[in-house]
Structures are given as structure tokens and as C-alpha cells.
C-alpha positions as CSV (number, residue, x, y, z in Angstrom):
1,X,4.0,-10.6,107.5
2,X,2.1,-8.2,105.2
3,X,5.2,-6.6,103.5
4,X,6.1,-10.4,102.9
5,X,2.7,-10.6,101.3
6,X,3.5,-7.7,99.4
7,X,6.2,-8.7,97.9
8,X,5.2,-12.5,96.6
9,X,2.1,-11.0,95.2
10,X,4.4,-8.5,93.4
11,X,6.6,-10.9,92.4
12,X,3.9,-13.3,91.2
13,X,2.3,-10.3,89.4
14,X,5.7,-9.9,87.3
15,X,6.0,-13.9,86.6
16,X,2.5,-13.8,85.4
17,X,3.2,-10.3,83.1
18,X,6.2,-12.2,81.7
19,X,4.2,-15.4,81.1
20,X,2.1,-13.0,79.1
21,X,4.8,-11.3,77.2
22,X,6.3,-14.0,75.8
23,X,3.6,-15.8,74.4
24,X,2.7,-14.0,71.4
25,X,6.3,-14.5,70.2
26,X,6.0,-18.1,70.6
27,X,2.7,-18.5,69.3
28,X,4.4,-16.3,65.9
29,X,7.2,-18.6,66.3
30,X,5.0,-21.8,66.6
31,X,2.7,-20.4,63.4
32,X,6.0,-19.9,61.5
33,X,7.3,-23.4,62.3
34,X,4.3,-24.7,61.6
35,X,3.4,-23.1,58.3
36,X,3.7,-24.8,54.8
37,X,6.4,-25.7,53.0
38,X,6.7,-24.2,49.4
39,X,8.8,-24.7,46.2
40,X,9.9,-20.8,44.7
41,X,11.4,-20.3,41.7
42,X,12.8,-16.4,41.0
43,X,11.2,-14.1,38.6
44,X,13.0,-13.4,35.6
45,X,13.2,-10.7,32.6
46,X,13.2,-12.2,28.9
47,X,13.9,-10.0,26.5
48,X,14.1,-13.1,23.6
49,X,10.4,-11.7,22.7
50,X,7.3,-13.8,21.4
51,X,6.0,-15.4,17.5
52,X,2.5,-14.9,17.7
53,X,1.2,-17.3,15.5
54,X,-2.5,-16.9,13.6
55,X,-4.0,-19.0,10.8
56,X,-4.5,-17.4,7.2
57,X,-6.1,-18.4,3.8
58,X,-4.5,-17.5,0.6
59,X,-6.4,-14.6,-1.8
60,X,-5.2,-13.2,-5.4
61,X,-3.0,-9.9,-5.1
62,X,-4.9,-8.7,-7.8
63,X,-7.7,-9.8,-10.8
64,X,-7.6,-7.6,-14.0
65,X,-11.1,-7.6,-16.0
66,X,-10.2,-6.8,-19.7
67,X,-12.9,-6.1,-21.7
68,X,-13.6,-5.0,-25.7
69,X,-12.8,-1.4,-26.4
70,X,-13.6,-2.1,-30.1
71,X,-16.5,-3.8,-31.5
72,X,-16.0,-6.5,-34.3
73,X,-15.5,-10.0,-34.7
74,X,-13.3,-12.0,-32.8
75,X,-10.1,-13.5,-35.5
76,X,-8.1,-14.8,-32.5
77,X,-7.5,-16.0,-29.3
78,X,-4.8,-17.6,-27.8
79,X,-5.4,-21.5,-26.8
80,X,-8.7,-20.6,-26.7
81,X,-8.3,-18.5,-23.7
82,X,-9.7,-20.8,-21.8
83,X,-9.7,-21.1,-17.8
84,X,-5.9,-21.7,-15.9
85,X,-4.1,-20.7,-19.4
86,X,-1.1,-19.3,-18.5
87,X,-0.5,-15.4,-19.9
88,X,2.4,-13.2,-19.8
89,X,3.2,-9.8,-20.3
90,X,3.4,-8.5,-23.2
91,X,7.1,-6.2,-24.0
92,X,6.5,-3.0,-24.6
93,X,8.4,-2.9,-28.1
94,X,6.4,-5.9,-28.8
95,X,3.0,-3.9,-28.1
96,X,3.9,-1.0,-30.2
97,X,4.9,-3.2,-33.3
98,X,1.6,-5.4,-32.9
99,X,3.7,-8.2,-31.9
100,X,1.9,-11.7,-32.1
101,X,4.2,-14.0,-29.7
102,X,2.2,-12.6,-26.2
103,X,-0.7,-11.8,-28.3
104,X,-4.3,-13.0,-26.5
105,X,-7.3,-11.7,-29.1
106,X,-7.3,-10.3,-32.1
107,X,-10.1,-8.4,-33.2
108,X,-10.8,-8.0,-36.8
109,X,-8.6,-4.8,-37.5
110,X,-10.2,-4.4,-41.4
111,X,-13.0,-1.7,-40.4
112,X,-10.3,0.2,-38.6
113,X,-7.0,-0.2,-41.2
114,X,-9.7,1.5,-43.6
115,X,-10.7,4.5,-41.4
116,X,-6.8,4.9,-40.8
117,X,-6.2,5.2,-44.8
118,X,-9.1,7.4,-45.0
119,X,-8.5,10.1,-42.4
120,X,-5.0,9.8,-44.1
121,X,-5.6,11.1,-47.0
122,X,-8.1,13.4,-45.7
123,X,-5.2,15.0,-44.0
124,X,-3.0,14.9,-46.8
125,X,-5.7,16.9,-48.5
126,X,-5.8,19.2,-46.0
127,X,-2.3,20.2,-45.8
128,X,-2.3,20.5,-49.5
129,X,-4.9,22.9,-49.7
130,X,-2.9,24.6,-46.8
131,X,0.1,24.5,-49.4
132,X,-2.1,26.1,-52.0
133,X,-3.0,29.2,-49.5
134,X,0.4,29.4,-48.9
135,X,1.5,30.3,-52.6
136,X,-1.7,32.6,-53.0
137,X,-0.8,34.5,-49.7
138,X,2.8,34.7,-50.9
139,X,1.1,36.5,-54.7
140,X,-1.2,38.3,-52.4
141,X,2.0,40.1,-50.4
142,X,3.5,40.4,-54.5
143,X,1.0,41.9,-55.4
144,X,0.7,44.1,-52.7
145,X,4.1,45.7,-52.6
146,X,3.5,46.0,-56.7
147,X,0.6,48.1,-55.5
148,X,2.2,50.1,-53.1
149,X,4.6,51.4,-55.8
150,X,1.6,52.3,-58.3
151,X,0.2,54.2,-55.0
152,X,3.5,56.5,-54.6
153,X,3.6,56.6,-57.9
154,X,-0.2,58.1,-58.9
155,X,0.8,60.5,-55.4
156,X,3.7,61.6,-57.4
157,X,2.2,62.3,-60.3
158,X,-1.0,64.3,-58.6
159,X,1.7,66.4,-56.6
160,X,3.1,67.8,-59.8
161,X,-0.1,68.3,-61.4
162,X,-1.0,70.5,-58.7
163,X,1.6,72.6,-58.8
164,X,1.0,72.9,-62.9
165,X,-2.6,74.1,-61.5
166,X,-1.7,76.6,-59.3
167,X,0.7,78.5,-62.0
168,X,-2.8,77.4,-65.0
169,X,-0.8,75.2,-67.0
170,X,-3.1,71.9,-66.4
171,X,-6.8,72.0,-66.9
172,X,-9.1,70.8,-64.0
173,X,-10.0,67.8,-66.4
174,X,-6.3,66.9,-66.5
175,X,-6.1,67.4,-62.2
176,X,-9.6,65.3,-61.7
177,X,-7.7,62.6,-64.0
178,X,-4.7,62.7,-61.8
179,X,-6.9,62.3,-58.7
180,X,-8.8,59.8,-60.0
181,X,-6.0,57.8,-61.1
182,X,-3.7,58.4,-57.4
183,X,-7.9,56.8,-56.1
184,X,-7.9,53.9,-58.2
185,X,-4.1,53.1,-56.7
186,X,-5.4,53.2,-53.6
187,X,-8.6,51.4,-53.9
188,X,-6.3,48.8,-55.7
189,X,-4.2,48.6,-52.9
190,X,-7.0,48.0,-50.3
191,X,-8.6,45.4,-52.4
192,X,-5.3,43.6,-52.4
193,X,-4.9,44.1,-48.5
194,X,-8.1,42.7,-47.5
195,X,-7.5,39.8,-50.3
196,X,-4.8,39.0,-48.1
197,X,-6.2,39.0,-44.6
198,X,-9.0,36.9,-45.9
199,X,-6.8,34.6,-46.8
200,X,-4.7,34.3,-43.7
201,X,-8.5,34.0,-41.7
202,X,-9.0,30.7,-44.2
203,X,-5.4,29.4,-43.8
204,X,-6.1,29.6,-40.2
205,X,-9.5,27.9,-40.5
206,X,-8.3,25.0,-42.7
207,X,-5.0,24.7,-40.5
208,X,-7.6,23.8,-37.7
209,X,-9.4,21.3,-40.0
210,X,-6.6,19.9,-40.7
211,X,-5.3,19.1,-36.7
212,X,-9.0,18.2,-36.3
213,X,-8.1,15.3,-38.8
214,X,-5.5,14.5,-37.3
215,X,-6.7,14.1,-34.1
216,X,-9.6,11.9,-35.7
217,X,-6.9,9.7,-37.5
218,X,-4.7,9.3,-33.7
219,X,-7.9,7.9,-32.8
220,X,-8.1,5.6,-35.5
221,X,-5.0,4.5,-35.1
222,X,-5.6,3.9,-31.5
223,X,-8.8,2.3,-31.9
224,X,-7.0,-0.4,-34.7
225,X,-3.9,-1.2,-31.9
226,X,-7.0,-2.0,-29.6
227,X,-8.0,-4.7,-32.1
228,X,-4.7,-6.8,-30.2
229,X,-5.2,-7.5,-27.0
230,X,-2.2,-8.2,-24.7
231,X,-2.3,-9.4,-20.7
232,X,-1.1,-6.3,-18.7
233,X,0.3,-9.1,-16.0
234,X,1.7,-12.6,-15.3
235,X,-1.1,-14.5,-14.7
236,X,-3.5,-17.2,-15.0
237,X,-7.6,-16.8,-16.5
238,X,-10.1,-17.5,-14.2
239,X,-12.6,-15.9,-16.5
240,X,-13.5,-16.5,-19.9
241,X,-16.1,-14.8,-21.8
242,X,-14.8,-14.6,-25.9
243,X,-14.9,-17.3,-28.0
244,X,-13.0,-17.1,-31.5
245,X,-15.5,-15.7,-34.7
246,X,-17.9,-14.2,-31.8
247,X,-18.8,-10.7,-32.1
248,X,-18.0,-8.3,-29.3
249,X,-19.2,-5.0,-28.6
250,X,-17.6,-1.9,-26.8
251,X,-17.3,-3.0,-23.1
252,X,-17.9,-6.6,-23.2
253,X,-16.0,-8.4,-20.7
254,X,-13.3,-10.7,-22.4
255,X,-11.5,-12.4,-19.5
256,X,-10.9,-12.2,-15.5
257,X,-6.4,-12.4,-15.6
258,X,-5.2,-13.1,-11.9
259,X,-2.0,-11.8,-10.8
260,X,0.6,-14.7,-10.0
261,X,3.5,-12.5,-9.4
262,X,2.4,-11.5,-5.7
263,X,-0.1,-13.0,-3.5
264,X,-1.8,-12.3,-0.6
265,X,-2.9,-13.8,2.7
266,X,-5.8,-12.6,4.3
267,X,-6.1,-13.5,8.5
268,X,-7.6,-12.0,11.6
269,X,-6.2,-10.6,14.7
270,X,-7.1,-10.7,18.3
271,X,-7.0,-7.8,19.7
272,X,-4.7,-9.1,22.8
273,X,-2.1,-10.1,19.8
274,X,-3.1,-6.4,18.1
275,X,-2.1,-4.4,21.2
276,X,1.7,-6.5,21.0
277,X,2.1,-5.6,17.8
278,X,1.0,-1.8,18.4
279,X,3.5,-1.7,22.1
280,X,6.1,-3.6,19.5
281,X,5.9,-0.6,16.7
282,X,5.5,2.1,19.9
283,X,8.8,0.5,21.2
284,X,10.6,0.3,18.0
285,X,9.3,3.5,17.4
286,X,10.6,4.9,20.3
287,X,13.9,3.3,20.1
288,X,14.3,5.3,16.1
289,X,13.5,8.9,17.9
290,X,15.7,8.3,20.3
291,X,18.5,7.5,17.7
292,X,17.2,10.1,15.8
293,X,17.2,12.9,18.4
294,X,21.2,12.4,18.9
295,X,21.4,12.4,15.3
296,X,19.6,16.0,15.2
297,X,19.5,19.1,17.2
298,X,16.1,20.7,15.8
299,X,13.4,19.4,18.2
300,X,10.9,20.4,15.7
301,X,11.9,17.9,13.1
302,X,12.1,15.4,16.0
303,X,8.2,16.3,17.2
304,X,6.9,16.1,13.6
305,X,7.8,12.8,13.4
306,X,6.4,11.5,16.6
307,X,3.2,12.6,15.8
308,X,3.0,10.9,12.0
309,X,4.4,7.9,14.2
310,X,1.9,7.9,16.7
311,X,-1.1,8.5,14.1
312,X,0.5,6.1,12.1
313,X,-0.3,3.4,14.7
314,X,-3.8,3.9,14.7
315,X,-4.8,3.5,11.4
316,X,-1.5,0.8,9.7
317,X,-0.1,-2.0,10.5
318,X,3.5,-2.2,11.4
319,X,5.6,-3.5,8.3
320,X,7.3,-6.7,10.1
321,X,8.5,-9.6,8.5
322,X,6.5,-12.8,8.8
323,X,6.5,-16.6,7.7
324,X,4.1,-18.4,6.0
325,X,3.9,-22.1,6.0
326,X,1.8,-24.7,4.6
327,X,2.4,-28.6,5.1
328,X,1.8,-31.2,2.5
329,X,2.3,-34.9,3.6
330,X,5.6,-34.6,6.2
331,X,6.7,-31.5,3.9
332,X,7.1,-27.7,5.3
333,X,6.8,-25.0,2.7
334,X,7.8,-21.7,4.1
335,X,7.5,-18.2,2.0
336,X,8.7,-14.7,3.1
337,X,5.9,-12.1,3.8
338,X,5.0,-8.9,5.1
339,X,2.5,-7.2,7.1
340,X,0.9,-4.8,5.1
341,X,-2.6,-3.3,5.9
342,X,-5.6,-3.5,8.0
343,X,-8.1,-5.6,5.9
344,X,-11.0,-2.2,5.8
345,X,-11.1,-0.9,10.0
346,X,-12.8,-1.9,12.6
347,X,-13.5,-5.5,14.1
348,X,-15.5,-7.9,12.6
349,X,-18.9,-8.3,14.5
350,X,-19.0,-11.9,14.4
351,X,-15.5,-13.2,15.3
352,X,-14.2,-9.6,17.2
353,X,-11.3,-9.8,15.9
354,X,-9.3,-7.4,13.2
355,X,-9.2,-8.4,9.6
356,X,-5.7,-7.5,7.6
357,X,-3.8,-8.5,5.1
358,X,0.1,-10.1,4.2
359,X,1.4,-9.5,1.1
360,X,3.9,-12.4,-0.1
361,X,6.1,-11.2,-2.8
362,X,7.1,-13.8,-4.3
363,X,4.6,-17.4,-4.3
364,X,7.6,-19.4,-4.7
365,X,8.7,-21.2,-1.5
366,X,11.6,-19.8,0.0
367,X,12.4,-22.9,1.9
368,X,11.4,-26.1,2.5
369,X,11.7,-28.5,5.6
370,X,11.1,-32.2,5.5
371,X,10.9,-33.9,9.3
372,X,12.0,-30.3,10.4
373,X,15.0,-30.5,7.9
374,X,15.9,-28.2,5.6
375,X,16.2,-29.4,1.7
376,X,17.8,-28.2,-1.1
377,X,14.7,-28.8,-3.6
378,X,11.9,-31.1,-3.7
379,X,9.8,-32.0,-6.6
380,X,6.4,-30.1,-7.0
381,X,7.2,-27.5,-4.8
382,X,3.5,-25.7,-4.7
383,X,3.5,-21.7,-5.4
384,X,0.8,-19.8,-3.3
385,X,-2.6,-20.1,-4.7
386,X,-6.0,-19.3,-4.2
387,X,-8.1,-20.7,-1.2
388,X,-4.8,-22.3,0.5
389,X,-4.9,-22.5,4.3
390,X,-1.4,-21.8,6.0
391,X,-0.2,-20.8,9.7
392,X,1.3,-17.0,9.8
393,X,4.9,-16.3,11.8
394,X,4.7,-13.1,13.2
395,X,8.2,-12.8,15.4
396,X,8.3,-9.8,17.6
397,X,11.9,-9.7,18.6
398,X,14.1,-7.9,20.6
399,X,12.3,-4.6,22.0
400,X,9.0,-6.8,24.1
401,X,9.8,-6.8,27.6
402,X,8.7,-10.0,29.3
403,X,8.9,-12.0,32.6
404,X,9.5,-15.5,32.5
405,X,7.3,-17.6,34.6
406,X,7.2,-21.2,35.2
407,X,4.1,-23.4,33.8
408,X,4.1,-25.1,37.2
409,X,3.3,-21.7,38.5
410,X,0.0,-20.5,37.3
411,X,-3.2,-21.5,38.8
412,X,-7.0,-21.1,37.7
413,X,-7.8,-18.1,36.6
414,X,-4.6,-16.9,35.3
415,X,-3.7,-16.2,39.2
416,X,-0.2,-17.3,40.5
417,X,1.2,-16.7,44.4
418,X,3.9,-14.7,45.2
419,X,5.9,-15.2,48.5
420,X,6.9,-11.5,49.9
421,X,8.2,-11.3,53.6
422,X,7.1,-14.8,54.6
423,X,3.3,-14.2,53.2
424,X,1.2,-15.4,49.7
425,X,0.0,-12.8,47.6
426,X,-1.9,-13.0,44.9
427,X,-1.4,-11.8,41.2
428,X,-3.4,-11.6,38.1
429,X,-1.4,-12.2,35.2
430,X,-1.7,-12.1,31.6
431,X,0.0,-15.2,29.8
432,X,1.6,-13.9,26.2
433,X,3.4,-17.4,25.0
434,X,2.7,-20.9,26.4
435,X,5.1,-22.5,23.5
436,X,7.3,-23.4,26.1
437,X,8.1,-24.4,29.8
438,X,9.0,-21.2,30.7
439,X,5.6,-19.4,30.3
440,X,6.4,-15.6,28.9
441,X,4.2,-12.9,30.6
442,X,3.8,-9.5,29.8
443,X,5.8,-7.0,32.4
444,X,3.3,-4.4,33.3
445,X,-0.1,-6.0,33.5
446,X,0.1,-6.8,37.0
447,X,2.2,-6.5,39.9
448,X,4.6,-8.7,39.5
449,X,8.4,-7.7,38.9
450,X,11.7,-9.3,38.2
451,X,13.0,-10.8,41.1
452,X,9.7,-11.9,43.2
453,X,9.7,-15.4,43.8
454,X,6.6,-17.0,42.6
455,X,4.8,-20.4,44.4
456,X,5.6,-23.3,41.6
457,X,4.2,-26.1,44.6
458,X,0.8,-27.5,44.7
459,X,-1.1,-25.3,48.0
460,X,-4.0,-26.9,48.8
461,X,-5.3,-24.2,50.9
462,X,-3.9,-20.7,49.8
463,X,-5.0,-17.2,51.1
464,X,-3.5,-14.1,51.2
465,X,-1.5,-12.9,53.3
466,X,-0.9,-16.8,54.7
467,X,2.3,-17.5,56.5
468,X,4.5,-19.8,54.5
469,X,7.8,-21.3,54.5
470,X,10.5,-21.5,51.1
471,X,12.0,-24.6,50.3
472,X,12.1,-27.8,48.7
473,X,8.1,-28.6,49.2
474,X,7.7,-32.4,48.8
């Protein structure tokens, strides 16, 4: 009996062991069957890019202050230069002829025509005095060369008296009259020498006086063509401060002109939309050196130019095109603009966020959509103007990397699932556009990666690493 014994205890022994076995597999296999049902949808990559879209008010390009820069009384002003008159630039043909069709203010130009006829004929005076040195410098050098011929001349004579002396057929009275006569030549001759450099020191004095007076009458002359007063711009007065038959003094402010060819919008960044614009200009960036590396062999040139690139991004915007837009009753104006700089640097304390600027070249519309339509022209189209509030366009196409995600997908807290092997995990992402169904995330600021299959069911209870099934949840 006992090895019978044996053997059923043995062989209970291995039915219990199996029973054992096999029941973590089943109770796997029972979790699995058991665990929830969940609609996925595959990760994408979109690379159709992102608008971001800010909010902007409208500021002047540019305000020119002109002010007197000749005193006098005031003969004429244009309509009364008044504030929102029109003013145009003045040709340059028409500014040196003293033109009167763009001319703004007139200041009374009699003071000044005087002091130009004066130091004109001062000038003329000095040049004719200048004339008159001329002809006695040209008698001087006469004279000289007459003297020069008087000097050989007494020489000549003394030589032969001296040899009459030495054989005592001249008197030393007759020799000392030689000699005194061959002296007198000479002094002559000096007098007449030193005539003439004096004379060539006071040409060159008065030829001095006479550029001073001349620079004296291009003054005048300036001064008078500052008695008109032309707009240096396009524009409209904002300012006034001249009223016709006032008096004005040097440096009195005349008007405020504000520069209608160009505007500007002024708006402020985030620094989440900041740091797309700065990866789009590192991308686009990139993209140039690697086009410009197969264009040239000298890795030098190549290296210069990513380091101006890359301290370029610090401190400038990127130049990208944008759209400005402003709606008036059903009506879409849109304009063509360009980022241009930071507004100052840094972040503004109160709203944290990074002042800059868009130049619009041109404040005419460029289009116009009614209902979403475009239109050939409307009536009243409105140019750009000061204090306008419009929505800025910024598209960023082409080189940003993105994942498409479904709305349906994200949960509180910018967290969505992800089903890998069977099991949740959780990601934090970082939403970039939410224009659309299809949410656009930025690739890189989490885990996620084209492909994974994200949760886009309702889970009432979710935690990681929970057992779920894919499918059609209901």
C-alpha cells in the first residue's frame, strides 16, 4: 500500500502545481478580457505649419516737427495750415527755384533779399580791389626787371672804371661816383622787390576777405530760401503752431507733419508665439546654410554666417510677411505688412509679453473681402490711420514640424493618453493651434511621436500603466 500512497500524493502534488501554473495566465487573460474598451486614432506629422494670430493698434511711421530757422513775420501759410491739411512733397527743382505750388509758409524774405545785395556788392568790391593788386603787382614785376638792367648796367660801368684806376686815368672822386651810382641800382632794386612781396602778402590777405564774403553771402542766401518752407513728406498736420502775420523766432515750432506714406502697427508677443517664430527663422535658417554649404567649399564663409545668424536671432525679429485686417460693418480690409523690429528689448513688466513693431508699406488696402468674398473695390476703402485696432496674420509655413492631434483627445491639464503595448501612458503636451479639429502640437515638447495612437474616448477612470483594449469604444 505505501508506494500506492506515494504515488497519489505525487500525483495530487503535480495536479495541484498545474492548478497553480496556470492561473496567473488566466487571471492576465481574464484582466485583458475584462479591461476597457477605447477609441484610438494614429498620430500624425503636419508639416502645413501654424498663423499665429495677435491683436495690434495702428501708430504713425513717422512725425516730422518743422520749426523756424529764420526769424520774421509770417506772409503765408497754406490753408491756414491748419490740423488734417493735407501736404505733399515739395520737387526738388521746385525747392531750388522757390517754387510756390507745394509751398507751406513764407516768411517775410525782405531783411534777407537785402543782406544778399549787400554782401554782393561787398564781394564785388573785393574782387575789384583784388583786380587793382593785380595790375600793381604786374608794374611791380616791370619795374623790377627795368631795375635789374640799371643794376648790370651801373656793375658795368664800375668794372671799367676800375680798371681806368688801376692804370691812374680816373680820379677816386670819379670811382666813389661809379660806386655810388652801381649802390643806388641796387638799393633801387631791393626797394622794388620788397614793393612786390608786400603786395603779394595784401593780395593774399584781401583774397581771404573776399572768400570770407562770400561765405557770409552763401549764408545769406541760405538763410532767404529758409524764408519758404516746404513738407519734407506726404502727410497730414497734426500740429499747428504759426498763424499768418505772426512773428516767429529762430526755433519756434511751426507744425507736427505725419508720415502717410508707411504706417506702422505696434503689438505684443507671447513668448510661447516668440519661441515659434525664433525655431521658424533657426529652421529657415538652417535650411539657407545647408543650401549654401553645397553652393560653397570655404567652411569659413559658411561659419561666419552662422554666427551673424544665430546672433541675429537674439536681438531681431525675423522679416516674415504678415496680414493685417480690420473689419468695418460685414467688410474685411486686409493690407500687406512686415515684421520688422523688437519694439525697445525686453518684456514688458506688466503684460510679460514682447513689444515689436510691423511696418505696412503701403496704408492702402490690398484686398477687401465682403461675407468672406473677395471684391473688386468698395467705396470708402479706409487707409491705415492712427489709433486703429486690427488682428495681425503671422503664417509660419512650411519648415514647423507638428503632430496632429485630435480635439477629442486632450484632457485637463493639457494631458492626453497614449495606448503602447496594451497599457495608458500619460503625456504632457503643448497645444500650438486650436483653429481646427485637428489640434496641431508641437513635435518635441513631450514624448509623443508620429505613429502612437492616442485615447480620443471618454475614460472614466485612467492610470498609468492600466490595461486597455483598442476599438470602437461606445
Amino acid at each position: 500500500m505505501l508506494p500506492i500512497i506515494i504515488l497519489g500524493i505525487g500525483g495530487g502534488s503535480m495536479v495541484v502545481l498545474k492548478a497553480m501554473k496556470q492561473e496567473p495566465e488566466q487571471q492576465e487573460k481574464l484582466l485583458q478580457e475584462t479591461a476597457p474598451l477605447v477609441s484610438t486614432e494614429t498620430i500624425h506629422l503636419s508639416d502645413s505649419g501654424v498663423t499665429i494670430t495677435v491683436d495690434g493698434i495702428v501708430v504713425p511711421s513717422r512725425e516730422v516737427k518743422l520749426a523756424a530757422e529764420v526769424a520774421g513775420k509770417v506772409l503765408f501759410t497754406k490753408d491756414g495750415c491748419k490740423v488734417g491739411n493735407l501736404v505733399y512733397k515739395a520737387p526738388l527743382q521746385e525747392r531750388q527755384a522757390g517754387g510756390r505750388d507745394n509751398l507751406m509758409i513764407e516768411i517775410d524774405p525782405e531783411n534777407y533779399q537785402l543782406e544778399v545785395k549787400r554782401l554782393t556788392q561787398e564781394l564785388a568790391q573785393a574782387q575789384n580791389a583784388i583786380d587793382e593788386l593785380e595790375v600793381e603787382i604786374d608794374n611791380a614785376k616791370a619795374m623790377i626787371d627795368l631795375a635789374h638792367e640799371e643794376v648790370l648796367l651801373q656793375k658795368s660801368q664800375l668794372s671799367r672804371v676800375e680798371k681806368l684806376r688801376t692804370r691812374n686815368v680816373v680820379s677816386d672822386t670819379e670811382y666813389e661816383e661809379a660806386k655810388r651810382g652801381e649802390l643806388a641800382a641796387r638799393n633801387a632794386l631791393q626797394k622794388l622787390t620788397n614793393e612786390a612781396d608786400l603786395l603779394r602778402a595784401r593780395r593774399q590777405r584781401m583774397m581771404h576777405a573776399r572768400d570770407l564774403v562770400d561765405v557770409q553771402l552763401s549764408r545769406a542766401k541760405l538763410d532767404l530760401t529758409r524764408t519758404k518752407i516746404y513738407s519734407p513728406i506726404n502727410g497730414v498736420i497734426v500740429v499747428d503752431s504759426v498763424e499768418k502775420d505772426g512773428y516767429v523766432k529762430v526755433g519756434d515750432p511751426l507744425v507736427t507733419i505725419e508720415d502717410t506714406s508707411s504706417v506702422e502697427v505696434r503689438s505684443n508677443l507671447r513668448m510661447e508665439e516668440l519661441y515659434q517664430l525664433w525655431q521658424y527663422a533657426a529652421q529657415t535658417a538652417q535650411k539657407k546654410r545647408d543650401q549654401k554649404t553645397k553652393a560653397l567649399s570655404l567652411e569659413k564663409s559658411v561659419s561666419q554666417a552662422e554666427n551673424k545668424t544665430r546672433h541675429d536671432l537674439g536681438y531681431q525679429l525675423p522679416q516674415l510677411s504678415v496680414k493685417v485686417s480690420y473689419e468695418i460693418g460685414g467688410r474685411k480690409f486686409v493690407w500687406d505688412g512686415r515684421l520688422s523690429r523688437y519694439d525697445g528689448i525686453g518684456l514688458d513688466e506688466k503684460t510679460r509679453t514682447v513689444p515689436c513693431r510691423i511696418v505696412v508699406s503701403d496704408p492702402r488696402p490690398s484686398n477687401i473681402l465682403v461675407n468672406g468674398q473677395p471684391v473688386s473695390q468698395v467705396v470708402g476703402a479706409p487707409p491705415l490711420a492712427r489709433g486703429m485696432y486690427v488682428s495681425i496674420d503671422i503664417p509660419l509655413k512650411g519648415n514647423v514640424s507638428l503632430l496632429e492631434i485630435p480635439e477629442t483627445a486632450i484632457r485637463p491639464g493639457n494631458l492626453v493618453w497614449i495606448v503602447r503595448n496594451g497599457k495608458l501612458h500619460a503625456e504632457k503636451i503643448r497645444v500650438i493651434d486650436t483653429s481646427n479639429d485637428q489640434l496641431l502640437v508641437e513635435l518635441g515638447a513631450s514624448g509623443i511621436k508620429p505613429g502612437d495612437q492616442v485615447v480620443t474616448s471618454p475614460l472614466g477612470v485612467a492610470n498609468e500603466g492600466m490595461l486597455v483594449r483598442e476599438g470602437e469604444a461606445k
